[in-house]
N, CA, C and O atoms as a Tripos MOL2 file, in Angstrom:
@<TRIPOS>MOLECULE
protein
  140   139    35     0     0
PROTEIN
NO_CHARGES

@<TRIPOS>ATOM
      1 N         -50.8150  182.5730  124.5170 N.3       1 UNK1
      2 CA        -49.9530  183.7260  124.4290 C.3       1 UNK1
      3 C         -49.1770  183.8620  125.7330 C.2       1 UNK1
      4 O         -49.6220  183.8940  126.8800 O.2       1 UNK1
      5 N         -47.9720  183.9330  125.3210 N.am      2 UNK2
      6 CA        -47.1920  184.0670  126.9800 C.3       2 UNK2
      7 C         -47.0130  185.5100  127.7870 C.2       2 UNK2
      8 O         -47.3790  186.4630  127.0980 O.2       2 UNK2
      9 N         -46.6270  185.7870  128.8290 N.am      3 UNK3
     10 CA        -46.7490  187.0880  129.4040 C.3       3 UNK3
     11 C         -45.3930  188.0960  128.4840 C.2       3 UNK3
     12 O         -44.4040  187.3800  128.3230 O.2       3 UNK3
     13 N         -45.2510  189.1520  128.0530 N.am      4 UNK4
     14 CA        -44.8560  190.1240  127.4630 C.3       4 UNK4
     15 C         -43.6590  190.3880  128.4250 C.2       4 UNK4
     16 O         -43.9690  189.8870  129.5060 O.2       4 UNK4
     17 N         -42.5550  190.8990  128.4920 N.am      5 UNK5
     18 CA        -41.6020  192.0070  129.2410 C.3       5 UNK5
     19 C         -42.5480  193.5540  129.6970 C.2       5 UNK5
     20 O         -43.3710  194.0050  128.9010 O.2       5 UNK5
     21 N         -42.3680  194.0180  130.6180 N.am      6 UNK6
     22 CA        -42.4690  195.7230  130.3310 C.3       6 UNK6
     23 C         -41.5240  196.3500  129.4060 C.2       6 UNK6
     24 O         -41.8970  197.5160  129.2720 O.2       6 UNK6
     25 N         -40.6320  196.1620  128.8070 N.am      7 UNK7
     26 CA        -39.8640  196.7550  127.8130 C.3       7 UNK7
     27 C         -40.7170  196.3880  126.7470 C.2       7 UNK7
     28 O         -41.5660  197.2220  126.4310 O.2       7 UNK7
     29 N         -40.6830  195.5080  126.2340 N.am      8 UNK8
     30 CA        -41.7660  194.8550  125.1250 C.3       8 UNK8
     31 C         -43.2700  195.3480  125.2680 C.2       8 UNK8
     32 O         -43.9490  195.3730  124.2410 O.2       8 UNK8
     33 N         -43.7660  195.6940  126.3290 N.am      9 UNK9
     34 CA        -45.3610  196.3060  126.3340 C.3       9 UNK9
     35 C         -44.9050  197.8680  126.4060 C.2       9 UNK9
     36 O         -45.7310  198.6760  125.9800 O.2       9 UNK9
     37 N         -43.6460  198.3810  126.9150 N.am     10 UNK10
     38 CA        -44.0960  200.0260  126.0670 C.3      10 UNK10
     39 C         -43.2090  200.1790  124.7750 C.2      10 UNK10
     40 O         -42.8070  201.3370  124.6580 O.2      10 UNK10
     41 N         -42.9270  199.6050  124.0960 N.am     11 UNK11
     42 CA        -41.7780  199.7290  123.0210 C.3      11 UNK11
     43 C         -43.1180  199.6950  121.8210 C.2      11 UNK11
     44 O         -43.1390  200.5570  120.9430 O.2      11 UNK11
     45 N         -44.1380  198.6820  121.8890 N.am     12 UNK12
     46 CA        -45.4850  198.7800  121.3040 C.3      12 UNK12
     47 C         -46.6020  199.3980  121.2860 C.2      12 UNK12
     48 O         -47.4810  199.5710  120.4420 O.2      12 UNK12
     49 N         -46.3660  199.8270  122.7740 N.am     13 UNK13
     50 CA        -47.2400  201.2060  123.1050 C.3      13 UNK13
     51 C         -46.8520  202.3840  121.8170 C.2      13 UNK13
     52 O         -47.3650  202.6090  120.7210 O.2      13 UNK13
     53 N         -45.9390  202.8510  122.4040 N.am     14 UNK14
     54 CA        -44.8860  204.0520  121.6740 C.3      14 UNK14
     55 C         -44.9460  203.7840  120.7600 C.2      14 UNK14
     56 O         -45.7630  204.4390  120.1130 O.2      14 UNK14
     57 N         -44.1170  202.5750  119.9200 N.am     15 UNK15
     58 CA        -44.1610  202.8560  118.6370 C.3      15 UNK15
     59 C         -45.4690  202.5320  117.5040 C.2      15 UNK15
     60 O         -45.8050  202.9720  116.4040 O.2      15 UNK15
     61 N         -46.0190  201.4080  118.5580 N.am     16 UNK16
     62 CA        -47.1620  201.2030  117.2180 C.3      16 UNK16
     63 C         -48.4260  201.3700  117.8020 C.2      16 UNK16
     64 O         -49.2890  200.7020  117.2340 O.2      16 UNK16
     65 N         -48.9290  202.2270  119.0140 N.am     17 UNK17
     66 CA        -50.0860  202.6180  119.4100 C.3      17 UNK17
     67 C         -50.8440  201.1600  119.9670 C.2      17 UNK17
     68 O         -52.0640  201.0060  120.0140 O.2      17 UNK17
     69 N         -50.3320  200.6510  120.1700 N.am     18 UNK18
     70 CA        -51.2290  199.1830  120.9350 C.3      18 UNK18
     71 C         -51.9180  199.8780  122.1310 C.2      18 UNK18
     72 O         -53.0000  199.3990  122.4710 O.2      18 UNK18
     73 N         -51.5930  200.6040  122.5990 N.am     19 UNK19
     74 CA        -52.1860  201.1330  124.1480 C.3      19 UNK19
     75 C         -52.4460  202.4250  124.7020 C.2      19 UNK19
     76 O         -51.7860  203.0720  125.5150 O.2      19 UNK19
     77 N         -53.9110  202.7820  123.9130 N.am     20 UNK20
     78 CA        -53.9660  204.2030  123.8710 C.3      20 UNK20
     79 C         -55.5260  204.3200  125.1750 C.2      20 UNK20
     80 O         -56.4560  203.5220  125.2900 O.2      20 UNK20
     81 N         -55.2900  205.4930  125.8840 N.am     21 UNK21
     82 CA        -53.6190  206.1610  126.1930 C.3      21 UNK21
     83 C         -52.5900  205.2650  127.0690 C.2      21 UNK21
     84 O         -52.9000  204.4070  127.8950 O.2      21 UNK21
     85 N         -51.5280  205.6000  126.7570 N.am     22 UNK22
     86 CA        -50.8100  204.5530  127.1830 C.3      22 UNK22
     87 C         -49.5710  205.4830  128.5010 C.2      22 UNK22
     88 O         -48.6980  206.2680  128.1310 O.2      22 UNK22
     89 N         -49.7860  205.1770  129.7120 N.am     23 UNK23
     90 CA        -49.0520  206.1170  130.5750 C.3      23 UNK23
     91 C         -47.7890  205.4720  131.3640 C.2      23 UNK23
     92 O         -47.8780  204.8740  132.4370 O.2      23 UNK23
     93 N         -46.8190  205.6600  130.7690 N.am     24 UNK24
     94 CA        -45.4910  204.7000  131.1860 C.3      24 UNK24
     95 C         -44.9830  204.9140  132.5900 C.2      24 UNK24
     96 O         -44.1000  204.2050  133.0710 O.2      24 UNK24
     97 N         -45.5530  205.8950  133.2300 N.am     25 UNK25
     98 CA        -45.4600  206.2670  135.0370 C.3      25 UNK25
     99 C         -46.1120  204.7040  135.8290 C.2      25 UNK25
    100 O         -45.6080  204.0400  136.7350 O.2      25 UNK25
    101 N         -47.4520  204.4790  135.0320 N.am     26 UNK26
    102 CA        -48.3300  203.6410  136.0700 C.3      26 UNK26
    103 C         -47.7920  202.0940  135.7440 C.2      26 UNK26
    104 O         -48.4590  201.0960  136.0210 O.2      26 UNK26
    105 N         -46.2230  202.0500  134.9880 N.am     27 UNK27
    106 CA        -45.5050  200.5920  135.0690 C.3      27 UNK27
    107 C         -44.7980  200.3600  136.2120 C.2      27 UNK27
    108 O         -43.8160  201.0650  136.4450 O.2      27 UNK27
    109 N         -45.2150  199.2560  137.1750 N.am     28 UNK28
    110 CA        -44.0850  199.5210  137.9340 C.3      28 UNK28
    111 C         -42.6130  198.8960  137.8770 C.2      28 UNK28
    112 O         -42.3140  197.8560  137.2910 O.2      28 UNK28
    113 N         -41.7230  199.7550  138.6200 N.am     29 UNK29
    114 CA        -40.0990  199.6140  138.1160 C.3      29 UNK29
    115 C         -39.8160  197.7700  138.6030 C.2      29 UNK29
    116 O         -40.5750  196.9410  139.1050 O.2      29 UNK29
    117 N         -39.0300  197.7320  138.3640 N.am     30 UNK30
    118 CA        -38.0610  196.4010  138.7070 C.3      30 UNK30
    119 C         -37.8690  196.2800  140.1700 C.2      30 UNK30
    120 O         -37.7020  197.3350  140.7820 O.2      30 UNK30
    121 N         -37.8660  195.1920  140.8170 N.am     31 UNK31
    122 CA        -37.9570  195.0970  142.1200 C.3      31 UNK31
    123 C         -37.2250  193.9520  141.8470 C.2      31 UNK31
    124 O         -37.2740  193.1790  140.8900 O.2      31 UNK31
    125 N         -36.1290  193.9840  143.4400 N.am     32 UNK32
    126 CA        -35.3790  192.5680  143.6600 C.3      32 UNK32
    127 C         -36.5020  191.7000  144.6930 C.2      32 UNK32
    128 O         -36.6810  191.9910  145.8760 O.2      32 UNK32
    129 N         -37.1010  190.7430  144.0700 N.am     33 UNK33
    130 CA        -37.4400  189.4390  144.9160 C.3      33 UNK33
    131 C         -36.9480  188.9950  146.0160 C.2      33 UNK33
    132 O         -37.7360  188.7280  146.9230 O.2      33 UNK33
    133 N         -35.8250  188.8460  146.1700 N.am     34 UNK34
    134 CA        -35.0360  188.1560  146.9050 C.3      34 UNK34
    135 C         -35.0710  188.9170  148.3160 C.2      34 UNK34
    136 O         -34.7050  188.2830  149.3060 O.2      34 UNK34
    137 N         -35.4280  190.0430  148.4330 N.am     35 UNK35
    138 CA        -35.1560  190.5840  149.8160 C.3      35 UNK35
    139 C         -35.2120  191.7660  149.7560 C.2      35 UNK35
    140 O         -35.0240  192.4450  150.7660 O.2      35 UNK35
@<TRIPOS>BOND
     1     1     2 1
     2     2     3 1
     3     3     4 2
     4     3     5 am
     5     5     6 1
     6     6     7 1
     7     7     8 2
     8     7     9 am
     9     9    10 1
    10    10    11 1
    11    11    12 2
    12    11    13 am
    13    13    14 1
    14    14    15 1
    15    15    16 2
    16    15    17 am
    17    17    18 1
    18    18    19 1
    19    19    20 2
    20    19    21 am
    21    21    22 1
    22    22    23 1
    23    23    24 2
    24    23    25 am
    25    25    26 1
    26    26    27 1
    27    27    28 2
    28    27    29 am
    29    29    30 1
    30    30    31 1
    31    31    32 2
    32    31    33 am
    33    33    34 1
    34    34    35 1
    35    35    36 2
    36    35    37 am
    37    37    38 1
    38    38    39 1
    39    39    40 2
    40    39    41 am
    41    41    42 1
    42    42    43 1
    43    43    44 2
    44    43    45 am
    45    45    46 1
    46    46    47 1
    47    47    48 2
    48    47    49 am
    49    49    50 1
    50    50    51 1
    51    51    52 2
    52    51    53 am
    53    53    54 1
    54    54    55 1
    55    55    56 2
    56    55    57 am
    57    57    58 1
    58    58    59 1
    59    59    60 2
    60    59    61 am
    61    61    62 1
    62    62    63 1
    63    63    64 2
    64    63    65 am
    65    65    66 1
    66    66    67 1
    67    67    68 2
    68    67    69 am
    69    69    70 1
    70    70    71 1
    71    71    72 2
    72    71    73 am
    73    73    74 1
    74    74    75 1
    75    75    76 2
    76    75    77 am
    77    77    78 1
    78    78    79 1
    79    79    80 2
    80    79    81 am
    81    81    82 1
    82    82    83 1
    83    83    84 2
    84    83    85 am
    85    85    86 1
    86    86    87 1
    87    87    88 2
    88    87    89 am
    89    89    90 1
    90    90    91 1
    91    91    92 2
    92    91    93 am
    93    93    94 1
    94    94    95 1
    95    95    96 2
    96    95    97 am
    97    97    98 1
    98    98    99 1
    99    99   100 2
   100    99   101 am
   101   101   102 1
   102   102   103 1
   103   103   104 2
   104   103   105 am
   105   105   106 1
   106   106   107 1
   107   107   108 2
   108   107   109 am
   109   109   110 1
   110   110   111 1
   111   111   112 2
   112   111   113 am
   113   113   114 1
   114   114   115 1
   115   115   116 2
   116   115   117 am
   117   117   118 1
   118   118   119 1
   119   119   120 2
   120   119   121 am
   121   121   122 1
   122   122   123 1
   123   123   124 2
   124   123   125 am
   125   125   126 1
   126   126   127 1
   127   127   128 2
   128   127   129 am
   129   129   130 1
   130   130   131 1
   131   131   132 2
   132   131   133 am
   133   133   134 1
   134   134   135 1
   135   135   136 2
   136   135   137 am
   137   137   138 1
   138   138   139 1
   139   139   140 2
@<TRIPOS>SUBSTRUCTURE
     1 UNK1         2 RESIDUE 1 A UNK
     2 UNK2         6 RESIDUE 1 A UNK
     3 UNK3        10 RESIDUE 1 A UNK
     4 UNK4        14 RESIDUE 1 A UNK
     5 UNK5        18 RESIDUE 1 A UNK
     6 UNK6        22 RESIDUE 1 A UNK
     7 UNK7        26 RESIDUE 1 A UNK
     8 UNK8        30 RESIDUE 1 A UNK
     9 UNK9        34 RESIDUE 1 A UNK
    10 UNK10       38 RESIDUE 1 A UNK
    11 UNK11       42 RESIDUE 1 A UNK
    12 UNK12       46 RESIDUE 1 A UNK
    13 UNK13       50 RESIDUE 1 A UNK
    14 UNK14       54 RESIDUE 1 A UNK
    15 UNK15       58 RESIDUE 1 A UNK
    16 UNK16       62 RESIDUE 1 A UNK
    17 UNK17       66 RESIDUE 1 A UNK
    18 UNK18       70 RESIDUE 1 A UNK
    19 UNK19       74 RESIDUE 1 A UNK
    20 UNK20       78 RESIDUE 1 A UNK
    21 UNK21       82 RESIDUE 1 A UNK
    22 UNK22       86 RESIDUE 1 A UNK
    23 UNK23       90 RESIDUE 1 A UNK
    24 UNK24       94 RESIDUE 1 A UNK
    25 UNK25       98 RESIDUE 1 A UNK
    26 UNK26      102 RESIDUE 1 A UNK
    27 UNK27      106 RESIDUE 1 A UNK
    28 UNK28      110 RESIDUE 1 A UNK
    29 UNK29      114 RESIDUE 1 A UNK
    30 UNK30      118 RESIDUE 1 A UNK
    31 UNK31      122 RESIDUE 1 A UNK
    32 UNK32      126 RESIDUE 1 A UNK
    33 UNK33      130 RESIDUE 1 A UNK
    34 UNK34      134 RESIDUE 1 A UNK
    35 UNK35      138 RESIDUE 1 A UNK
């Protein structure tokens, strides 16, 4: 199984309960790598 997006792990949370409770604060945001 390959690693998921964070868009794709709460879009399944939310809509189809995969991740209960599921708290979309403790994702963390997007970060630039580069510097």
């Amino acid at each position: 199984m390959s690693v998921k997006s964070d868009r794709w792990i709460r879009r399944m949370a939310v809509e189809h309960g995969m991740i209960e409770p599921f708290s979309p604060t403790q994702v963390r945001e997007r970060t630039d790598e580069n510097g």
